[in-house]
C-alpha positions, 0 to 999 in steps of 0.5 A, spaced: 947 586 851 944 581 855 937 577 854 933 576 860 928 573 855 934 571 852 943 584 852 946 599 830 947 618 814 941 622 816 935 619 814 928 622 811 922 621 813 919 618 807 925 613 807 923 611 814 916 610 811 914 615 815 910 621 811 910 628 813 904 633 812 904 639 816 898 640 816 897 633 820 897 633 827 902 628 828 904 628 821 911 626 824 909 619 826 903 617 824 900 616 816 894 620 812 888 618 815 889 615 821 884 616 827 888 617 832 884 615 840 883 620 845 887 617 850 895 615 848 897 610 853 901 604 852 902 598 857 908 594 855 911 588 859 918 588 860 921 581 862 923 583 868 924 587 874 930 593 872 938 591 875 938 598 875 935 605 870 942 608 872 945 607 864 952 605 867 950 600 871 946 596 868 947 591 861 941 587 858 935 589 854 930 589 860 934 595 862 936 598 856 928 598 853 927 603 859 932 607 858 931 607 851 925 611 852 928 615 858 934 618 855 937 620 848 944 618 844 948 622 839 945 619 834 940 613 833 940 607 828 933 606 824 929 599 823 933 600 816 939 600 819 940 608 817 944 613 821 940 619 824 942 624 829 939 625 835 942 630 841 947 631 835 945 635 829 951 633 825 957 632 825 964 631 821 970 627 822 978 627 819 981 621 817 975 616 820 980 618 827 977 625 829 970 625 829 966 632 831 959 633 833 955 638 833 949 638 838 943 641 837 941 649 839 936 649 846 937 641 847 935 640 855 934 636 861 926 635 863 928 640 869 930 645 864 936 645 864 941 644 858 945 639 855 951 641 854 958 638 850 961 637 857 955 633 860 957 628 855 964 628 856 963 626 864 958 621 863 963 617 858 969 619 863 964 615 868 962 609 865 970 607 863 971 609 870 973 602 874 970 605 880 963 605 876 964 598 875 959 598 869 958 592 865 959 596 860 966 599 862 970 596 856 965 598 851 969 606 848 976 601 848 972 597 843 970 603 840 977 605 839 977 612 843 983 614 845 985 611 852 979 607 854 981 601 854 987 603 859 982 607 863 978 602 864 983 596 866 985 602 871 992 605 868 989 611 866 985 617 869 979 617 867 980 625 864 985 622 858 979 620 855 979 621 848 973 625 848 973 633 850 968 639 849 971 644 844 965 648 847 958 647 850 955 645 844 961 641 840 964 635 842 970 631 839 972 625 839 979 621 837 980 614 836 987 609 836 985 608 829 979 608 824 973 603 826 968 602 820 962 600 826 963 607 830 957 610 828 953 605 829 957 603 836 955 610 839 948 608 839 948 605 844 944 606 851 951 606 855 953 612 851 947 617 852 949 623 857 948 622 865 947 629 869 952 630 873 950 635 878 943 630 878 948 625 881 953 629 886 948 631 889 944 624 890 948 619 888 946 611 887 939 614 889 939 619 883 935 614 879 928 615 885 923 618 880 922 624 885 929 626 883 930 624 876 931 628 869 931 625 863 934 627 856 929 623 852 921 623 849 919 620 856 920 622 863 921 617 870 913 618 874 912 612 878 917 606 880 913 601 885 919 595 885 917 589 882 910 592 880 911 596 875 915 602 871 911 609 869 914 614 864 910 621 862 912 625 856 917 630 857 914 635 853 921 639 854 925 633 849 927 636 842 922 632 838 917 633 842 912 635 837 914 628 833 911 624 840 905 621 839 904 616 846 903 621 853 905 615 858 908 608 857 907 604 863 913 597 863 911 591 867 916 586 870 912 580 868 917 574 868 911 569 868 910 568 860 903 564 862 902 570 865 903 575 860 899 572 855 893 572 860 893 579 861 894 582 855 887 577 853 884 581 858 886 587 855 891 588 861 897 589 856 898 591 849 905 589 848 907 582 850 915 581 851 916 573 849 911 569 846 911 562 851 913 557 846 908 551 849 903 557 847 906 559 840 902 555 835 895 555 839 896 563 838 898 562 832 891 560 830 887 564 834 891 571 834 896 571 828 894 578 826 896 581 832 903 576 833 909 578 830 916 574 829 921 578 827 929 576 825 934 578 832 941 578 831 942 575 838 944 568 840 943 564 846 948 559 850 951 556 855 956 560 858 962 555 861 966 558 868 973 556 864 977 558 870 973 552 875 974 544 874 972 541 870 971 546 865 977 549 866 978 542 861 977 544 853 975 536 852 970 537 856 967 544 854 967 541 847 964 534 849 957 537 852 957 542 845 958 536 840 953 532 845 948 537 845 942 535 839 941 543 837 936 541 831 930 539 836 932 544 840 931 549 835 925 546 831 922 542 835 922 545 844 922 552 840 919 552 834 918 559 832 922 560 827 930 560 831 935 557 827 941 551 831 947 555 832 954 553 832 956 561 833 957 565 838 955 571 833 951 570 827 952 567 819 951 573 816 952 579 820 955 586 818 956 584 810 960 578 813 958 570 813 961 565 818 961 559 818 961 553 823 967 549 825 967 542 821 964 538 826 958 541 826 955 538 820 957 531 821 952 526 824 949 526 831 952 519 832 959 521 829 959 527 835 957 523 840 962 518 839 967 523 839 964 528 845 965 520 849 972 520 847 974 526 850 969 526 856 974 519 857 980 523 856 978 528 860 977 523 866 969 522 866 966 515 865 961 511 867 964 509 873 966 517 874 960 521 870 961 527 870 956 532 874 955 539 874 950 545 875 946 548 870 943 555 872 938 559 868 934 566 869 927 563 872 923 563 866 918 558 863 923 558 856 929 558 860 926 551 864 924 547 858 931 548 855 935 546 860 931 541 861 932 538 853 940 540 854 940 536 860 936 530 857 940 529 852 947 530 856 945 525 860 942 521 854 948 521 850 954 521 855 951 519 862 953 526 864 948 529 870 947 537 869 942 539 875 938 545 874 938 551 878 934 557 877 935 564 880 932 571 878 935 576 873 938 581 877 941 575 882 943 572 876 947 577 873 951 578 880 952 570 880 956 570 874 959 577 875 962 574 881 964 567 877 960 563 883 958 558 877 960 552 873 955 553 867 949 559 865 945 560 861 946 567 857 944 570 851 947 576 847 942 581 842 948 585 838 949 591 841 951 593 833 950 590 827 958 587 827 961 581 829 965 584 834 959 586 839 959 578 840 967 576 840 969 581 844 965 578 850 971 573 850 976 578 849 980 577 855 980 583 860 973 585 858 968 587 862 963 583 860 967 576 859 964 572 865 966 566 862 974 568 863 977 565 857 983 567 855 986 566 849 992 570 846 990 568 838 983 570 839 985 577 843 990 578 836 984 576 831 979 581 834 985 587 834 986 584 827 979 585 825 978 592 828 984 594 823 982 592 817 981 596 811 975 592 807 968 588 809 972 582 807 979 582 810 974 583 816 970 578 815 977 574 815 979 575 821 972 575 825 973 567 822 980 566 825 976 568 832 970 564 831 974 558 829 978 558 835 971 559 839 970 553 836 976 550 838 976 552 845 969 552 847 968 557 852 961 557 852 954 552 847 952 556 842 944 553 842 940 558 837 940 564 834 934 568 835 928 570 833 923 576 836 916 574 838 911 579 841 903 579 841 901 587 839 894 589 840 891 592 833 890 599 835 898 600 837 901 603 830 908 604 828 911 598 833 917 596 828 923 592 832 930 592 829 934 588 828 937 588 835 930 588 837 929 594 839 922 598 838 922 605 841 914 608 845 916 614 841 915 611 834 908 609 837 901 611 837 895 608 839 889 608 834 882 609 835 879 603 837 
């Protein structure tokens, strides 16, 4: 999933650190003894104006942390990174190929009307469906679902999907092979169920609140473009007895200055990022309501491979190894990130990657070599090379690309010239390949490798770098078929040291989550996607 600030076992309640009391009116969500306020309203800043709420159009967490509110999956992973059902009560499968769902009796729409096992068959046909165009149309071919990698590359119909409705409440899904992550895979926002009769009848305009039904705690009740998003309890949502919060409402803040002065004001109760000029200062004066959580996500610099000169390998792999991740990390940033040489993560899945070799010699050494191969290349100081550095308009983002591009430009005399657009332009520029280098950043769709080396896989949607490598593509098949963690893990190295070799994109630094949370906001937990749901939390009296 992309980052704009930058984009996964049946659980008990106890385990979730949740208690249960029937006696306690919300006993569901919140702990013995808390005083609830009388008015249970959240404001949370969003990062952004939404591409879209439409779950097949859209691919970043500004879009996703709404329709997470909004609609329900088949199942959920917890903070803890436990299993739990949602619209499926239960479910089994035959030989890890063929999984069977059981939906839960009575779930419906906010209108009313049911949710049904063939409502879930279509949404997926439509999100494989090349006429959708979704960002997420090669997600089910990751997956392993019978047919929909073919699907989505336009060699199948959409209706050989492997997915089929046994009856209005019993779905099966088959896959080419086993695949240790799908469960965690099919909590995925793309996945949740669509109205079909909702959609036919109003199209692209489906998604107007006066048109909108949703199958999750909140409904859509307001939309004011660049302003601000508001959701209202869906009293007809399964778990509704389990809600706490009556209406959430998500501002589209891009300013992190901005956002920190609001919610000072008591305007905000959850911020979206902290500013990292501010970060220390607010460290000192509100450390109690700051809260710094590990994210499996990495920020990069995406490269156009298929545009001169980064069509050139040496060149790709000169800007990496001239670029100082260290200062990035710990002096521009300084809130805990770690320098990344990785497009996934270390340690991710039960598996530790490590970096290529050259990442751990002296900064001088890779100079020396990211020079040799910039002349190589044909660049030098009577020919530098120069190119165009785009980034998503966001304080964090500019003083990044400002350190990146002085010390290319100290380092190897190389001019990158900055470029800002907003999110929803930004995403069109890369997805149209109108670009020479970009800022880009993936928070992991689940907890496995895969879901960061597969954006490198050729023909995947969301490869907008358009590499291409046979070696990496046979990596990737490797792994999906592997029968243990480790044999996994060999191959998820085999991918990574060819990302290193090949650089179709600067990893810069794995994340951290930074967010100020009011004091009387309870059950705020992030996971380790960065997650955190309106359902989950309650407003204390204060």
């Amino acid at each position: 999933m992309k980052s704009a600030s930058r984009t996964h076992f049946t659980l008990s309640l106890l385990t979730a650190g949740i208690l249960c009391a029937s006696t306690t009116a919300w006993a569901a969500s919140v702990p013995a003894g808390t005083q609830l306020a009388e008015k249970q309203e959240l404001v949370r800043n969003n990062g952004s104006e939404p591409a879209s709420l439409d779950p097949h159009k859209v691919e970043s967490d500004v879009e996703f942390n709404i329709i997470s509110d909004l609609f329900e999956g088949l199942v959920r992973v917890s903070p803890a990174g436990e299993i739990e059902p949602r619209l499926a009560e239960k479910w089994e499968n035959k030989d890890n190929t063929v999984w069977t769902f059981h939906l839960r009796p009575g779930i419906t729409w906010s209108d009313g009307s049911a949710i049904t096992a063939q409502d879930i068959v279509w949404s997926w046909q439509r999100l494989v469906d090349p006429n959708t165009a979704s960002p997420y149309a090669s997600y089910p071919g990751n997956m392993h679902i019978v047919n929909a990698a073919d699907i989505a590359q336009g060699k199948q119909k959409p209706d050989t999907l492997g997915v089929k409705a046994i009856n209005d409440t019993t779905l099966e899904v088959t896959l080419t092979q086993p695949n240790a992550a799908f469960l965690a895979m099919l909590a995925h926002p793309s996945l949740v169920p669509v109205d079909k009769v909702l959609i036919g009848r109003f199209g692209d305009k489906w998604t107007k609140p006066e048109h909108f039904v949703s199958s999750g705690a909140y409904k859509l009740s307001q939309w004011v473009v660049n302003e601000r998003i508001v959701a209202e309890r869906n009293p007809r949502y399964w778990d509704n007895a389990h809600t706490v919060i009556n209406k959430v409402t998500y501002l589209p803040i891009t300013s992190e200055a901005s956002d920190v002065n609001r919610y000072k004001a008591g305007e905000i109760d959850i911020v979206y990022t902290v500013p990292i000029n501010q970060f220390a200062q607010l460290k000192k004066t509100l450390g109690s309501e700051l809260d710094v959580s590990p994210q499996l996500a990495t920020y990069y610099y995406e490269f156009n491979t298929t545009r001169p000169p980064f069509n050139d390998v040496r060149v790709r792999k000169a800007l990496n190894m001239a670029l100082d991740k260290d200062i990035i990390a710990e002096k521009v940033l300084g809130q805990g990130q770690r320098p990344a040489w990785l497009i996934s993560q270390p340690d991710i899945g039960g598996v530790k990657l490590h970096a290529p070799e050259y990442a751990s010699w002296p900064m001088d050494k890779r100079i020396a070599e990211a020079k040799k191969l910039l002349n190589e290349a044909g660049f030098n100081d009577s020919h530098p090379l120069s190119f165009n550095l785009l980034y998503n308009t966001s304080e964090s983002h500019q003083r990044i690309a400002i350190a990146a591009s002085s010390m290319w430009k100290k380092n190897l005399g190389v001019e990158a010239k900055l470029q800002n657009q907003e999110w929803k332009t930004m995403l069109d520029t890369m997805h149209t390949h109108n670009f020479d280098a970009v800022r880009y950043a993936w928070i992991a769709d689940y907890d496995d490798a895969a879901t960061f080396l597969n954006n490198f896989r050729t023909g995947d949607s969301e490869n907008t770098s358009q590499y291409s490598n046979p070696a990496y593509d046979k990596s990737l098949v490797d792994a999906a078929k592997a029968k243990t963690t480790e044999e996994r893990g060999k191959y998820y190295q085999q991918a990574e040291d060819l990302l290193g070799q090949d650089v179709p994109a600067i990893p810069v630094y794995h994340y951290v989550r930074t967010h100020l949370i009011k004091p009387w906001v309870g059950g705020f937990t992030p996971d380790k996607l960065g997650y955190y749901f309106t359902k989950d939390m309650y407003i204390k009296k204060h």
